[in-house]
BAFI-3210 file (N, C-alpha, C; in Angstrom, 3 decimals, decimal comma, padded with zeros to 6 digits):
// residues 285
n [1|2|3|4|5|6|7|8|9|10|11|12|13|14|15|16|17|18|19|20|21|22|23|24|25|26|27|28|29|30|31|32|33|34|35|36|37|38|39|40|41|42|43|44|45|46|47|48|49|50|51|52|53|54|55|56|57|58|59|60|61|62|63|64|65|66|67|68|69|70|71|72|73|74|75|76|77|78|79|80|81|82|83|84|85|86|87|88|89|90|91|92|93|94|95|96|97|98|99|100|101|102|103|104|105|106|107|108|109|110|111|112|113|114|115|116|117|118|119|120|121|122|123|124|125|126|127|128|129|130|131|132|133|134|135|136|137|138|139|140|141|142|143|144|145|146|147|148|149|150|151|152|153|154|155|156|157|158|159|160|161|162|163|164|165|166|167|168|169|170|171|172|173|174|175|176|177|178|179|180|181|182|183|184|185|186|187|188|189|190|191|192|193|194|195|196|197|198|199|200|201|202|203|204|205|206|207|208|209|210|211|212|213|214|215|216|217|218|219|220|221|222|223|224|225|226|227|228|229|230|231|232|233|234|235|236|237|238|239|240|241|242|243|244|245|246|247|248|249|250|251|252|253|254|255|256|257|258|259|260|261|262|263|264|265|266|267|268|269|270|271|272|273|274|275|276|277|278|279|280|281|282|283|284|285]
n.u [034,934|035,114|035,284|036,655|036,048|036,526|038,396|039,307|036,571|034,347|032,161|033,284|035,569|035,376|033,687|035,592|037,472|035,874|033,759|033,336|034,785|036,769|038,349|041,344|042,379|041,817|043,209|046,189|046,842|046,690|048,686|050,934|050,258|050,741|053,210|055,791|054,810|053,524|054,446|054,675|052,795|049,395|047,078|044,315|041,163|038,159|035,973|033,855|031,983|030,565|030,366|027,213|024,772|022,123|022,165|023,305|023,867|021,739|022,156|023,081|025,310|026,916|029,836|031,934|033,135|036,008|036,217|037,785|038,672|041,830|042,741|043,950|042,311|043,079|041,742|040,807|040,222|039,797|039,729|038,513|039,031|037,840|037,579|038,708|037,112|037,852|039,496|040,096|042,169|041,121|038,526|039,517|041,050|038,598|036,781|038,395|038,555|036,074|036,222|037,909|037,019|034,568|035,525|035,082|032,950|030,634|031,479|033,681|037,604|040,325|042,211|041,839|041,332|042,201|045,113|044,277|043,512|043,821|043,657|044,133|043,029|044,134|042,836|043,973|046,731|048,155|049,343|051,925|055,067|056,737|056,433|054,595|053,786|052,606|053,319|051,870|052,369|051,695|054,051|056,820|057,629|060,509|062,389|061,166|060,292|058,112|054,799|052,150|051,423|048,784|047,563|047,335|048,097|047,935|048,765|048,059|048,765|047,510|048,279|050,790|052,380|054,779|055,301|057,718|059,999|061,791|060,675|058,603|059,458|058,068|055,312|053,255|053,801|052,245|050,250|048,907|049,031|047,166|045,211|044,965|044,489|045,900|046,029|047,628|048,212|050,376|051,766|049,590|049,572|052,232|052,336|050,781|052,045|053,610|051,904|049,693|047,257|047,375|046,102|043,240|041,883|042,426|040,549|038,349|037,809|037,521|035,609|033,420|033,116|032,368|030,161|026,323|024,820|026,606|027,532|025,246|024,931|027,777|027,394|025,239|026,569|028,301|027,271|026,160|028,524|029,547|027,833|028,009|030,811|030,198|028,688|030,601|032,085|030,716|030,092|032,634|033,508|031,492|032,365|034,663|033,697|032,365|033,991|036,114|033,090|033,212|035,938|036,231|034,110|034,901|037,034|035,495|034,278|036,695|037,347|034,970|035,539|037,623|036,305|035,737|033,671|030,290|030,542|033,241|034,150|032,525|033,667|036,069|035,962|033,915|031,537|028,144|026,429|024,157|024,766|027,374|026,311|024,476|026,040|027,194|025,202|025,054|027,439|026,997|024,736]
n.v [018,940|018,314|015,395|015,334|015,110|012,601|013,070|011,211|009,827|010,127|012,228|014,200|014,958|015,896|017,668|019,492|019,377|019,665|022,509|025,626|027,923|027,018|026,338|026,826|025,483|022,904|023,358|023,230|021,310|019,343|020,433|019,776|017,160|016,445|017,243|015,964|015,197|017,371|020,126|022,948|024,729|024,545|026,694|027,431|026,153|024,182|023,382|020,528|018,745|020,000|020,203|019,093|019,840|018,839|016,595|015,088|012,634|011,068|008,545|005,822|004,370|006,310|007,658|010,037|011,484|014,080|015,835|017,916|020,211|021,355|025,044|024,752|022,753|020,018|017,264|015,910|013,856|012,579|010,571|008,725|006,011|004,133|001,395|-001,770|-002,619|-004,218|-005,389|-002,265|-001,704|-002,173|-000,610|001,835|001,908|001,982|004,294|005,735|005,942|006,677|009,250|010,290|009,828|011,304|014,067|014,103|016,001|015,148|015,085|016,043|016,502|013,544|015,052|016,928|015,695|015,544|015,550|013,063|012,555|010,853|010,236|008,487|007,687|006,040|003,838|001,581|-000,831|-001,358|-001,303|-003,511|-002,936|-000,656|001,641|005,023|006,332|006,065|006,030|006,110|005,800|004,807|002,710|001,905|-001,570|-002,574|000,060|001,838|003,608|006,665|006,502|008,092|010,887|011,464|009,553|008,944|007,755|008,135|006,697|006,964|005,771|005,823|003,617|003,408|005,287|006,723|008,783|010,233|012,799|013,713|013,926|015,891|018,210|018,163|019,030|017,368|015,033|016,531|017,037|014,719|013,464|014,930|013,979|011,501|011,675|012,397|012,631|013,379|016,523|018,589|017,572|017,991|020,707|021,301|020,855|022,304|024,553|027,803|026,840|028,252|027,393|025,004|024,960|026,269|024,033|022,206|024,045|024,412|021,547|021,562|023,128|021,534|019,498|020,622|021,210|020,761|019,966|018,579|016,715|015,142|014,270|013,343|010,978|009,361|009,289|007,259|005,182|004,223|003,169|001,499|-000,393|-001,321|-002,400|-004,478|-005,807|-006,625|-008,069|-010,326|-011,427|-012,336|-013,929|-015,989|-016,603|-018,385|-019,828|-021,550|-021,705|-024,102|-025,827|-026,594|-027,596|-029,895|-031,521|-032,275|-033,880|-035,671|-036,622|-037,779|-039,880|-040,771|-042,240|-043,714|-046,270|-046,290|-046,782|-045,021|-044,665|-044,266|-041,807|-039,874|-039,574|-038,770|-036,623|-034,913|-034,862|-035,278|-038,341|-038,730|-036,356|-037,969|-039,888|-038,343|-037,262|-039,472|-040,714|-038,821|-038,964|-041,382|-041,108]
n.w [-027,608|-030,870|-033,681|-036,216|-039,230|-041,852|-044,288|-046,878|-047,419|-049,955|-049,867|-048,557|-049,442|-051,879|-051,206|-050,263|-052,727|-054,855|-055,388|-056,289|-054,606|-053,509|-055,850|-055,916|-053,874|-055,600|-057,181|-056,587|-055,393|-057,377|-059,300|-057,722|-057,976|-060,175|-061,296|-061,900|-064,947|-066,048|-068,043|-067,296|-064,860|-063,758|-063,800|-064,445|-064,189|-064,969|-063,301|-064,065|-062,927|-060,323|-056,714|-055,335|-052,849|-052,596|-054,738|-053,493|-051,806|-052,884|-054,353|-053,043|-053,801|-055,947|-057,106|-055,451|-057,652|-058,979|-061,258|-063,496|-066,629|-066,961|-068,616|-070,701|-071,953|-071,497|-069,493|-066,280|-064,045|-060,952|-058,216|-055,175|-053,576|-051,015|-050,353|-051,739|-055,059|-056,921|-059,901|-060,541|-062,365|-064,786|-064,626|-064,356|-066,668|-068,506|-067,566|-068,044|-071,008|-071,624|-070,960|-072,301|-075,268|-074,942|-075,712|-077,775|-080,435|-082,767|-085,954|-085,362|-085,510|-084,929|-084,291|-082,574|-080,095|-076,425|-073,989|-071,217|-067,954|-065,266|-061,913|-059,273|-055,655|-053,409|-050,634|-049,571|-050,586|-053,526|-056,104|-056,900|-055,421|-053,211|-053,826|-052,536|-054,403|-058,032|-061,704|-064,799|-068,276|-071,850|-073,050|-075,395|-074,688|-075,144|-075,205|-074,038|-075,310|-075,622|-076,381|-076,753|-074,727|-074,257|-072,717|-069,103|-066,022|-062,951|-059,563|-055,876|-053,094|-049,926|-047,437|-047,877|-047,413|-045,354|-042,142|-042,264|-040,898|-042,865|-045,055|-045,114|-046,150|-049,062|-050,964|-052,344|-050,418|-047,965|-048,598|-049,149|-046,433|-045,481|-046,466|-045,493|-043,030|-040,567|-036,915|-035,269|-033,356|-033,540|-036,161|-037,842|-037,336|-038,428|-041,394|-042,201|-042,281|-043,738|-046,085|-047,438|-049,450|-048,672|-045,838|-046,120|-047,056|-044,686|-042,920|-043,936|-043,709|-041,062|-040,600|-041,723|-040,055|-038,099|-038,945|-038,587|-040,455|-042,980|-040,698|-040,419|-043,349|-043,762|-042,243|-043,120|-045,618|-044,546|-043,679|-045,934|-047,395|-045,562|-046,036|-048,662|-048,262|-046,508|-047,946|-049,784|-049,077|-048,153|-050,663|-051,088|-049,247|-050,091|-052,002|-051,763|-049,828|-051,907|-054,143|-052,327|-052,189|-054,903|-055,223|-053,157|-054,589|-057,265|-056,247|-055,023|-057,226|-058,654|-056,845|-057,065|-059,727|-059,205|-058,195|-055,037|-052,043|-051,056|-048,470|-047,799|-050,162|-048,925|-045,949|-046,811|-048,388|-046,753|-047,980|-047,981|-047,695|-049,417|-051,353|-052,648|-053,385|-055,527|-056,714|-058,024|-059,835|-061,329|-062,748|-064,378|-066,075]
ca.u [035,834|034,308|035,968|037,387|034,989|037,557|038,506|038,972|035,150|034,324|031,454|034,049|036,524|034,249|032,846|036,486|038,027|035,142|033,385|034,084|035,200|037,895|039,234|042,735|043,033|042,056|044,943|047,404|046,787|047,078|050,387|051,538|050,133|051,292|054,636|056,897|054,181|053,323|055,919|054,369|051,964|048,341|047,037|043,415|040,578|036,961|035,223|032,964|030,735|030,779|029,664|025,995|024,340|020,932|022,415|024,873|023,701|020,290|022,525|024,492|026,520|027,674|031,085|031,516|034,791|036,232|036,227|038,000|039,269|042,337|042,080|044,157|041,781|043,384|041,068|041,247|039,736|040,267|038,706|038,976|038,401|038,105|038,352|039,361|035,984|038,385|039,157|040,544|042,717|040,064|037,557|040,244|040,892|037,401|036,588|039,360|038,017|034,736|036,330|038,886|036,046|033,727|035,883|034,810|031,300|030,245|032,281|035,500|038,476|041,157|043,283|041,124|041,858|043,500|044,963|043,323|044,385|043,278|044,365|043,384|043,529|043,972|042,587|044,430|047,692|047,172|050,380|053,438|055,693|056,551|056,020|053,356|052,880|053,104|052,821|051,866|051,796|051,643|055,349|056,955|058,039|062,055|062,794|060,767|059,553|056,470|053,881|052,019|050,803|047,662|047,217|047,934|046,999|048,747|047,987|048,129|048,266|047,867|049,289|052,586|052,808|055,116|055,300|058,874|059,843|062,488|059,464|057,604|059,448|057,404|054,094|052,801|053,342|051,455|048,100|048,335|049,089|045,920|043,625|045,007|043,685|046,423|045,602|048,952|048,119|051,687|051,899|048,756|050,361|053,638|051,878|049,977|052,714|053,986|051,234|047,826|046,065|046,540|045,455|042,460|041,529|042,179|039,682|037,519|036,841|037,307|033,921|032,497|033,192|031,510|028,159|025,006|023,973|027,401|027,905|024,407|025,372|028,827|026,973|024,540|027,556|029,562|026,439|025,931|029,844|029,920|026,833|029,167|032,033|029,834|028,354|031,509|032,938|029,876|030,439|033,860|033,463|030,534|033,228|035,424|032,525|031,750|035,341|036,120|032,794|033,707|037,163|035,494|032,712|035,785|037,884|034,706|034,295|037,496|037,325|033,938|036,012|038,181|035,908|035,549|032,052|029,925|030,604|034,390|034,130|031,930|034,226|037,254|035,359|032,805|030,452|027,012|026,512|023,158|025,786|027,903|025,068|023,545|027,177|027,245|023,701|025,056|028,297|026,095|023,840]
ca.v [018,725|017,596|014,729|015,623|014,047|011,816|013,512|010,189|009,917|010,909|013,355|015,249|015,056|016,452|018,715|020,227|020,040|020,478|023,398|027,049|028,929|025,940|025,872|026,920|024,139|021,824|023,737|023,175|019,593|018,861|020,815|019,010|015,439|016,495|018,149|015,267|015,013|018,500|020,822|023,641|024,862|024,555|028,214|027,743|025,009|024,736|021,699|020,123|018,233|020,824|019,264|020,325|019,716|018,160|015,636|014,204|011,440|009,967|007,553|005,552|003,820|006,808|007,170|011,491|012,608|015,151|015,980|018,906|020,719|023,038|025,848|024,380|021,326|018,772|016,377|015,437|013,095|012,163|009,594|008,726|004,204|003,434|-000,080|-002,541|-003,053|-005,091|-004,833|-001,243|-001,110|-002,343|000,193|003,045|002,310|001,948|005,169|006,839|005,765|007,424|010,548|010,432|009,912|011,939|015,341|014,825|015,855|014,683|015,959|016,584|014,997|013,339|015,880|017,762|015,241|016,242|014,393|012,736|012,276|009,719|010,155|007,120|008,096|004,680|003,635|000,099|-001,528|-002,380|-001,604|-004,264|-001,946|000,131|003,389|005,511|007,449|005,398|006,960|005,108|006,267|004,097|002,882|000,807|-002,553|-002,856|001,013|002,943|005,344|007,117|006,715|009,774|011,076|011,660|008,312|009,189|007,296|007,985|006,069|007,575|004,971|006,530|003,049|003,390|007,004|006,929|010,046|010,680|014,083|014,601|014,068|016,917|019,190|017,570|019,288|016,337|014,698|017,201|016,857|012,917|013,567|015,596|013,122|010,104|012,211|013,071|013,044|014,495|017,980|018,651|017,499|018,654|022,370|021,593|020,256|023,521|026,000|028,392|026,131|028,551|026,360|023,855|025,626|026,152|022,633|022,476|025,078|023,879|020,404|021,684|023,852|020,802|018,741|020,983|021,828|019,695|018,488|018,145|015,676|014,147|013,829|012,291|009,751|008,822|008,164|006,108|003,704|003,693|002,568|000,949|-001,786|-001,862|-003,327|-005,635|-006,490|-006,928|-009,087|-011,510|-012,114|-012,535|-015,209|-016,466|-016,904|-018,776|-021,173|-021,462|-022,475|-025,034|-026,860|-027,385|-028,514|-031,342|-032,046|-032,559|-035,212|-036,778|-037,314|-038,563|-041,000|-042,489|-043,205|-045,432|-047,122|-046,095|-046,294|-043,968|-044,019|-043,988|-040,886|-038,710|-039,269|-038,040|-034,996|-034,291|-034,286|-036,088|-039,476|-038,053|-035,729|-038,520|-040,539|-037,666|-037,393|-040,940|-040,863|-037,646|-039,782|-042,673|-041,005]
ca.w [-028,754|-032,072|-033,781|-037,848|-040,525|-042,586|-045,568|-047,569|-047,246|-050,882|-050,189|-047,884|-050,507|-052,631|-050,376|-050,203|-053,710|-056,017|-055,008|-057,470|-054,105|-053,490|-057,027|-055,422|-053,227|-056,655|-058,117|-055,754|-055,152|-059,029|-059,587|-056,816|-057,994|-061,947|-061,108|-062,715|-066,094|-066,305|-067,889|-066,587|-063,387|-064,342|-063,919|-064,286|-064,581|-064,900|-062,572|-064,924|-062,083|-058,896|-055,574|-055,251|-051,896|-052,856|-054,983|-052,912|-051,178|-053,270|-054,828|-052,275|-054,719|-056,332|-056,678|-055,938|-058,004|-059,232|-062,706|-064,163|-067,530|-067,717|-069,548|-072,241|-072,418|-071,034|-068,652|-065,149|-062,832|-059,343|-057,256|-054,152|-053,426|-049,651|-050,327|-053,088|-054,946|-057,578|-060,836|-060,345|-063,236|-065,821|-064,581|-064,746|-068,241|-069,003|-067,335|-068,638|-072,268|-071,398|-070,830|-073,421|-076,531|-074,939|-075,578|-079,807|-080,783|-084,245|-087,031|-085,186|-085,736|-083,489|-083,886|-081,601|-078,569|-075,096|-072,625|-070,620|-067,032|-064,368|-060,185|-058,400|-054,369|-052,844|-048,859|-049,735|-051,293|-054,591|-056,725|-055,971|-054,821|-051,982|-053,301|-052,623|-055,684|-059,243|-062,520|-065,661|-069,578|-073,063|-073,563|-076,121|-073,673|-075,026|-075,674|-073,008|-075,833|-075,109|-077,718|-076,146|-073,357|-074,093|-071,243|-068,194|-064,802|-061,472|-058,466|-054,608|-051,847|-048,798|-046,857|-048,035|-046,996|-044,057|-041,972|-041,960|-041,190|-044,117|-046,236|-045,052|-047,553|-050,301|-050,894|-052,405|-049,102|-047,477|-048,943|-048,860|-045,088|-045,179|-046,598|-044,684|-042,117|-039,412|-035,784|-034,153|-033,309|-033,644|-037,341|-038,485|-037,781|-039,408|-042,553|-042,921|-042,698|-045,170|-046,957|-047,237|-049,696|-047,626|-044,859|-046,629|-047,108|-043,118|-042,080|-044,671|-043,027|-039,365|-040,897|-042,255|-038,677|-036,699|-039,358|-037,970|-041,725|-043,031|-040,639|-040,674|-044,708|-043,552|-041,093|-044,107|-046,524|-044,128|-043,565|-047,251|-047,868|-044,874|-046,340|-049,367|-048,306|-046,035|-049,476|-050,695|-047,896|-048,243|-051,905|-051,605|-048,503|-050,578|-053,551|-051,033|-049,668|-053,461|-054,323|-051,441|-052,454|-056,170|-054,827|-052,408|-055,501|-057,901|-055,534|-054,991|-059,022|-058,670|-055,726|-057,656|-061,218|-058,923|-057,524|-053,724|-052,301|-050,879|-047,073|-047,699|-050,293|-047,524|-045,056|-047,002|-048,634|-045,952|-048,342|-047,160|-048,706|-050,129|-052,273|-053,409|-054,157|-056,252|-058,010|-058,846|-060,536|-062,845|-063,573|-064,634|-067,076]
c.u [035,148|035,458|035,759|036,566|036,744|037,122|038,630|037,647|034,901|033,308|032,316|034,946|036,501|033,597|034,776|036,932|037,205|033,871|034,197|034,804|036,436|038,814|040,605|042,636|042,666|043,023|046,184|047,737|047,110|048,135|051,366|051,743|050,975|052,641|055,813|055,797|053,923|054,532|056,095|053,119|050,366|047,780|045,393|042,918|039,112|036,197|033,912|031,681|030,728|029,893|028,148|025,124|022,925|021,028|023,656|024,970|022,604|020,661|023,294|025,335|027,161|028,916|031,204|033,401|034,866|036,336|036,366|038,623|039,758|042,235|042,967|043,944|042,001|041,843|041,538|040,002|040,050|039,100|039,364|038,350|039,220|038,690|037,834|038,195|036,518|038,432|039,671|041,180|041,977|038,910|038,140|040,495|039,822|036,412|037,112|038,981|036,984|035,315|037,144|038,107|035,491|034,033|035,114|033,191|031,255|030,693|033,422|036,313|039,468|041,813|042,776|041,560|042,538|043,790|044,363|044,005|043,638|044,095|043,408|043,522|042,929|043,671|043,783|045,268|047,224|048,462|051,662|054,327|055,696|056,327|054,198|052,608|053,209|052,483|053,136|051,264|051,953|053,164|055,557|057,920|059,524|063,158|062,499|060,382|058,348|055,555|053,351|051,554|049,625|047,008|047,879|047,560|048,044|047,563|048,356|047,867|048,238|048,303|050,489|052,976|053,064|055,313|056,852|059,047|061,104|061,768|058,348|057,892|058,640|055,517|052,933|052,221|052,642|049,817|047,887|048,871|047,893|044,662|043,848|044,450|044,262|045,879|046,432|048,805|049,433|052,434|050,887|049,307|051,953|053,250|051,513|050,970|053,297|053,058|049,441|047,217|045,701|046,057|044,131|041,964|041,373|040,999|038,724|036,286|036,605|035,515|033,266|032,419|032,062|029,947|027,540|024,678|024,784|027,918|026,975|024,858|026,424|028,284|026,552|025,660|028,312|028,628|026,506|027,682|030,306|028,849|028,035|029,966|031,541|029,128|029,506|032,159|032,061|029,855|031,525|034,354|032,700|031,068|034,069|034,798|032,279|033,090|035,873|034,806|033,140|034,821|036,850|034,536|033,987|036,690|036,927|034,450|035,416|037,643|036,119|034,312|036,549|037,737|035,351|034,118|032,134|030,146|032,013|034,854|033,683|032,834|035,595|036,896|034,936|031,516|028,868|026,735|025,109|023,475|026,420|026,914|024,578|024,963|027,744|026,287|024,215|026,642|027,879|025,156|025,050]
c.v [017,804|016,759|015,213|014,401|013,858|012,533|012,611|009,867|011,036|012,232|014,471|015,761|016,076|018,026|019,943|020,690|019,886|021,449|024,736|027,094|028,232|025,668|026,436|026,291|022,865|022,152|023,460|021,987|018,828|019,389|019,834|017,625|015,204|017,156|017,240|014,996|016,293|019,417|021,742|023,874|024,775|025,968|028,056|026,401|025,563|023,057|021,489|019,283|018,616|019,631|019,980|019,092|018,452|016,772|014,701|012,677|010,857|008,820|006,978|004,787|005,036|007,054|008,903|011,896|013,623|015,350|017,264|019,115|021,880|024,093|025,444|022,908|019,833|018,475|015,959|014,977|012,602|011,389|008,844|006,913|004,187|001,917|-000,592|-003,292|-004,060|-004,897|-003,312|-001,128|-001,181|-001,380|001,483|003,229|002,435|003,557|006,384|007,109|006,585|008,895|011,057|010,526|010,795|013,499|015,162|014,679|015,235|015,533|016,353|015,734|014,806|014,214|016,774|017,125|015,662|015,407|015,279|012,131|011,685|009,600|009,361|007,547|006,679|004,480|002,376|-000,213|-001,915|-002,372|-002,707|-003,414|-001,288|001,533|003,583|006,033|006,131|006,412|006,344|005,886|004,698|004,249|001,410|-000,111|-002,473|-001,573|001,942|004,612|005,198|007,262|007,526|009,645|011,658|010,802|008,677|008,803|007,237|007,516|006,354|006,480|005,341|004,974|002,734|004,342|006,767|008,439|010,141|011,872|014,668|014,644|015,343|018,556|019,128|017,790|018,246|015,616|015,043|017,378|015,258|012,251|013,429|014,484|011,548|010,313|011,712|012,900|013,859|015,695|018,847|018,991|018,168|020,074|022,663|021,290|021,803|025,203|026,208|027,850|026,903|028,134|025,366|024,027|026,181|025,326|022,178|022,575|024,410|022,825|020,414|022,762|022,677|019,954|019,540|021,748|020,935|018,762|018,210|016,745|014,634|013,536|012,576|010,794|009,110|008,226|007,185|004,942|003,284|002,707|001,771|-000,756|-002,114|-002,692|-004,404|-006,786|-007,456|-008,106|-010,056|-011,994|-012,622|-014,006|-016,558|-017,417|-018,564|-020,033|-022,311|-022,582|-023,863|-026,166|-027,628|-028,521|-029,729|-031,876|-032,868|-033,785|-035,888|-037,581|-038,006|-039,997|-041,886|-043,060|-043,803|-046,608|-047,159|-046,239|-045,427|-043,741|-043,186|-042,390|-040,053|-038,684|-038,211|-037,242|-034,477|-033,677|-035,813|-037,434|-039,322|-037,441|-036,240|-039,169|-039,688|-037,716|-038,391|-041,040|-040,359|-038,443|-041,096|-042,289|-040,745]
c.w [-029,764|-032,597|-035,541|-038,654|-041,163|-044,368|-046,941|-047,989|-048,462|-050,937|-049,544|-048,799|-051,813|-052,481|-050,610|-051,561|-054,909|-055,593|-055,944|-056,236|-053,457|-054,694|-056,434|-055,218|-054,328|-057,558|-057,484|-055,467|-056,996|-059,311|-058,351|-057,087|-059,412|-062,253|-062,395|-064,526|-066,434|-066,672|-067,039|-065,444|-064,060|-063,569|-063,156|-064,718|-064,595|-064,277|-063,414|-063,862|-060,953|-058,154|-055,581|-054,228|-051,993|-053,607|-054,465|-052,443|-051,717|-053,819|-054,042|-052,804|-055,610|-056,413|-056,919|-056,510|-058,406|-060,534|-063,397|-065,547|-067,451|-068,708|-070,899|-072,859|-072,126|-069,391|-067,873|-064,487|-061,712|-058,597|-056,280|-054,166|-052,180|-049,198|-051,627|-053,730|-056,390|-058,918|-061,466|-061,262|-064,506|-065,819|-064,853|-066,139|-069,124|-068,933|-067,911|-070,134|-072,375|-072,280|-071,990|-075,064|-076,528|-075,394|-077,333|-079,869|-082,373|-085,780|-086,819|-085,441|-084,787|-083,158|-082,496|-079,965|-078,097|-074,422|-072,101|-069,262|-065,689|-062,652|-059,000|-056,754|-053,692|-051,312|-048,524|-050,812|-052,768|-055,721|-055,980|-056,209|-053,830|-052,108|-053,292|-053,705|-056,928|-060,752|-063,588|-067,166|-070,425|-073,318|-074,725|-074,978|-073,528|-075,096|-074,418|-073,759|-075,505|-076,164|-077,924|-075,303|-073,308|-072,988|-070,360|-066,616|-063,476|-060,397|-057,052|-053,720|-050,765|-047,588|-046,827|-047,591|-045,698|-043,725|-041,361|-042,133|-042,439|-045,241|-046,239|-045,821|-048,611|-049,871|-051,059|-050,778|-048,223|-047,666|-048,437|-047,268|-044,656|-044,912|-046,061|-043,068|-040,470|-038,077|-035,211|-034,376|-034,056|-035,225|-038,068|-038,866|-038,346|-040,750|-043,110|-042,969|-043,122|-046,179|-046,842|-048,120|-049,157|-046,117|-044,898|-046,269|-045,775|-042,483|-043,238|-043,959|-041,283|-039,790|-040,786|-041,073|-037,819|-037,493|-039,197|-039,374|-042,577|-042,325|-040,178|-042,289|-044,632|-043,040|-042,298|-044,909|-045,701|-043,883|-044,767|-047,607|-046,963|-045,269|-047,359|-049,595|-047,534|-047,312|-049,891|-050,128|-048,068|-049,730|-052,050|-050,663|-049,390|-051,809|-052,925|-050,969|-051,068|-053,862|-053,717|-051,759|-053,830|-055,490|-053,908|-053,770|-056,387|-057,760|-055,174|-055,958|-058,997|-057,891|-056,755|-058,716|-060,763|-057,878|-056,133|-053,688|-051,563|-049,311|-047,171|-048,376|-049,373|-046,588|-045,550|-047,697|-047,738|-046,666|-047,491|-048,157|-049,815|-051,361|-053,003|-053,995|-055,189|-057,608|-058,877|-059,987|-061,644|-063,684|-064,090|-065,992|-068,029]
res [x|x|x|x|x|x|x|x|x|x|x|x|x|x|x|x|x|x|x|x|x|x|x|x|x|x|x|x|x|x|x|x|x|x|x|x|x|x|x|x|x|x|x|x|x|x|x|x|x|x|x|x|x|x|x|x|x|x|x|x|x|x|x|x|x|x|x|x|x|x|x|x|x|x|x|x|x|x|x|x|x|x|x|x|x|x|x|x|x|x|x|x|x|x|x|x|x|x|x|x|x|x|x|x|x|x|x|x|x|x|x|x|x|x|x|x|x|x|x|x|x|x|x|x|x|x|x|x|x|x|x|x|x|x|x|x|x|x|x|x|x|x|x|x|x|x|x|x|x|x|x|x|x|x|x|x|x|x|x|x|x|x|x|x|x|x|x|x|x|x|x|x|x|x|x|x|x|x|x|x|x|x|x|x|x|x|x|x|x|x|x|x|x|x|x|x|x|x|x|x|x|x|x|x|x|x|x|x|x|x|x|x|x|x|x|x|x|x|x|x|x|x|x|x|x|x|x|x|x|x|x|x|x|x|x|x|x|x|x|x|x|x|x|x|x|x|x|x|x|x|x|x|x|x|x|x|x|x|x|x|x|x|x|x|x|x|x|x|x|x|x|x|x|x|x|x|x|x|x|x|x|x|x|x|x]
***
């Protein structure tokens, strides 16, 4: 028994819903995610950065999303964040900006702009709130008019997603089942029926589990994202360490404007009397 590559795992993600012979299951998952913003079903798209094998893994900081245009121009992105590399709403609007300029070539005019649409797929908490889904346009603060919707940024947490079964009517729920990545045999096959795109998506990664360089690829990205967040964890301790000495350096400046000497400061900072001594010198010049 082979064990299910984690579909969260953006090259899998990747591997599933940007691919041409997968554009259903990136249609089905976007009517699903765009149901309450969308008037109508989105029909057709065209994936502007397909997954392509050779470039998948030379960058291990890449970040692999999805990036499509319906056929009536509107913009979509999807990205998948394992963990909280910070910042997350400043990079979404920054990203989103990208994509949102980039539709005018030189000589067009705004009128030409489309929305532009932004689907965050979260590993980790990050809205206050308990829901899972959130969905955020340009409003005026005391009215709740909509300026337009050309902005558009929904956010997917998959730790809020409880698996209650009166929720399993909701297709939605059913994909962000998928990619929280299920174990119960049980559920897995109630998720997928009457549901053949998402039965698709299924058989898809039970392929990609059991191909030899699929899940050498997988192994490779999970070291690469797995240094990452050890990265990330040592800057963020590093911040910590960082913080805590100011705050001892600070009550030591204080202790020497009233006077204390230098054994008595060290003891009640823990800094070394070498340290206060050096901080006396720089309050002296």
């Amino acid at each position: 028994m082979f064990d299910r590559l984690d579909p969260k795992v953006d090259f899998v993600f990747k591997r599933i819903f940007g691919v041409e012979e997968n554009k259903d299951i990136l249609l089905d998952f976007l009517n699903a995610t765009l149901r309450e913003s969308e008037p109508r079903p989105i029909t057709d798209l065209q994936i502007l950065n397909p997954y392509i094998d050779k470039n998948a893994l030379h960058d291990k900081q890449s970040i692999l999303d999805v990036h499509a245009r319906t056929s009536d121009g509107k913009q979509v992105n999807i990205e998948i964040q394992l963990f909280n590399r910070y910042d997350i709403e400043r990079r979404t609007l920054y990203y989103w900006s990208k994509m949102y300029a980039g539709q005018l070539e030189e000589g067009q005019v705004y009128k030409e702009l489309k929305k532009t649409i932004t689907i965050n797929i979260l590993n980790f908490n990050f809205i206050a709130n308990d829901r899972y889904y959130n969905l955020f346009h340009l409003r005026e603060d005391h009215t709740g008019i909509l300026l337009t919707d050309h902005i558009e940024i929904h956010f997917l947490e998959l730790p809020k997603l409880q698996e209650q079964p009166a929720m399993l009517n909701d297709r939605l729920v059913k994909w962000l089942l998928f990619l929280k990545g299920i174990e119960k045999s049980e559920l897995w096959e109630v998720i997928a029926m009457n549901e053949p795109t998402l039965q698709k998506a299924m058989d898809t990664l039970e392929f990609l589990s059991q191909n030899a360089e699929a899940r050498r690829l997988y192994e490779m990205r999970q070291k690469a994202l797995h240094d990452e967040a050890s990265q990330l964890h040592g800057a963020k301790e590093e911040g910590r360490l960082e913080g805590r000495l100011e705050g001892k350096l600070e009550i030591a400046r204080n202790l020497l404007g009233m006077g204390l000497d230098t054994a008595a400061i060290a003891q009640a900072t823990g800094l070394s009397a070498d340290e206060v001594e050096q901080l006396r010198k720089e309050a002296n010049h």
